[in-house]
Each structure stands twice: as structure tokens, then as C-alpha cells.
C-alpha positions, 0 to 999 in steps of 0.5 A: 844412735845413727849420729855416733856411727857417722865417723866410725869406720869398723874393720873385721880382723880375726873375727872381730869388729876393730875401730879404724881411725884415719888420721883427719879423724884422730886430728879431730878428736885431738883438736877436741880434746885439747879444746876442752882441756884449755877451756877447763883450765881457762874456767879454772883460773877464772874461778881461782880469781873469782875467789881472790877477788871475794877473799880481797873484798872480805879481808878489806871489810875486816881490816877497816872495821879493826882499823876503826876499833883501834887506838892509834899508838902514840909513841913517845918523841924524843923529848919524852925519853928522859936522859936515865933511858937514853943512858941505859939503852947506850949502856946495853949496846955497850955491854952486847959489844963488849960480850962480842970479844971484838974492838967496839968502835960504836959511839953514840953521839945522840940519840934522835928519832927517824 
């Protein structure tokens, strides 16, 4: 009880006992609490990321366990594409130029994968 009141300085006004605070005081308290504020935020942010770590470790876990059960996709080359589809997909792009009411100076020359 004695350590609370070493920096409380009390004035009597109008009967009643006010807390006087002298400006080495009020910096002290302000200094403390600007310090305890930047240490909750630092512990905040270090939480935050302590939980993106864990997320990123969880997700890498699942992400190799799907990759595992996968098949991969064998997408068919261009030798595999017979000329009926090739004709068809020029025939598409055609059509949907066609429908723009615009010149169409899309030819196609050949068609080859990426």
C-alpha cells in the first residue's frame, strides 16, 4: 500500500483531496504506457505469424499428400488432334467473329501447341 503512494502528490481543494501530477510524472506514465502499448502490439504480430507459419506447414502437408493421390493430366499433342477438330475449332472462332458485325481478319494458318 506504501509503494502506490510514493508519486502521488494530493492537493486539498474545496474539501476534497485532488491528485496533482507534475510533468516528470505524466511523462513517466506516458513513456509506460506507449511502452506497454508497442510491446502488445509486437507480441500481436508475432502471434499472427506464429499462426501463418503453422497454416503454411498444414497446407504444404495437404497440398503433397493431393499431389500423391493425383493422376497427373496427359493432355493430347498435336498430332493427337485429328483434322475434324481442328476444322471445327476454326470454324467456331469464325462464327463468333462473324456474330461480332466487325471485318474478321483472323486467319489461321496452323495450329500448334505452346
Amino acid at each position: 500500500m506504501m509503494l502506490n503512494m510514493l508519486l502521488e502528490t494530493t492537493v486539498t481543494i474545496g474539501g476534497e483531496n485532488v491528485t496533482y501530477l507534475d510533468i516528470p510524472e505524466a511523462l513517466l506514465y506516458a513513456l509506460l504506457g506507449f511502452a506497454i502499448t508497442f510491446v502488445g502490439i509486437v507480441v500481436l504480430i508475432f502471434l499472427l505469424w506464429c499462426i501463418g507459419k503453422v497454416m503454411a506447414a498444414f497446407r504444404s502437408k495437404s497440398s503433397r499428400k493431393q499431389k500423391q493421390t493425383e493422376q497427373p493430366e496427359v493432355l493430347p499433342s498435336e498430332e493427337d488432334v485429328s483434322p475434324q477438330v481442328k476444322a471445327a475449332i476454326v470454324a467456331a472462332i469464325a462464327a463468333y467473329y462473324a456474330g461480332e458485325n466487325t471485318e474478321c481478319e483472323f486467319k489461321v494458318r496452323r495450329i500448334r501447341r505452346l
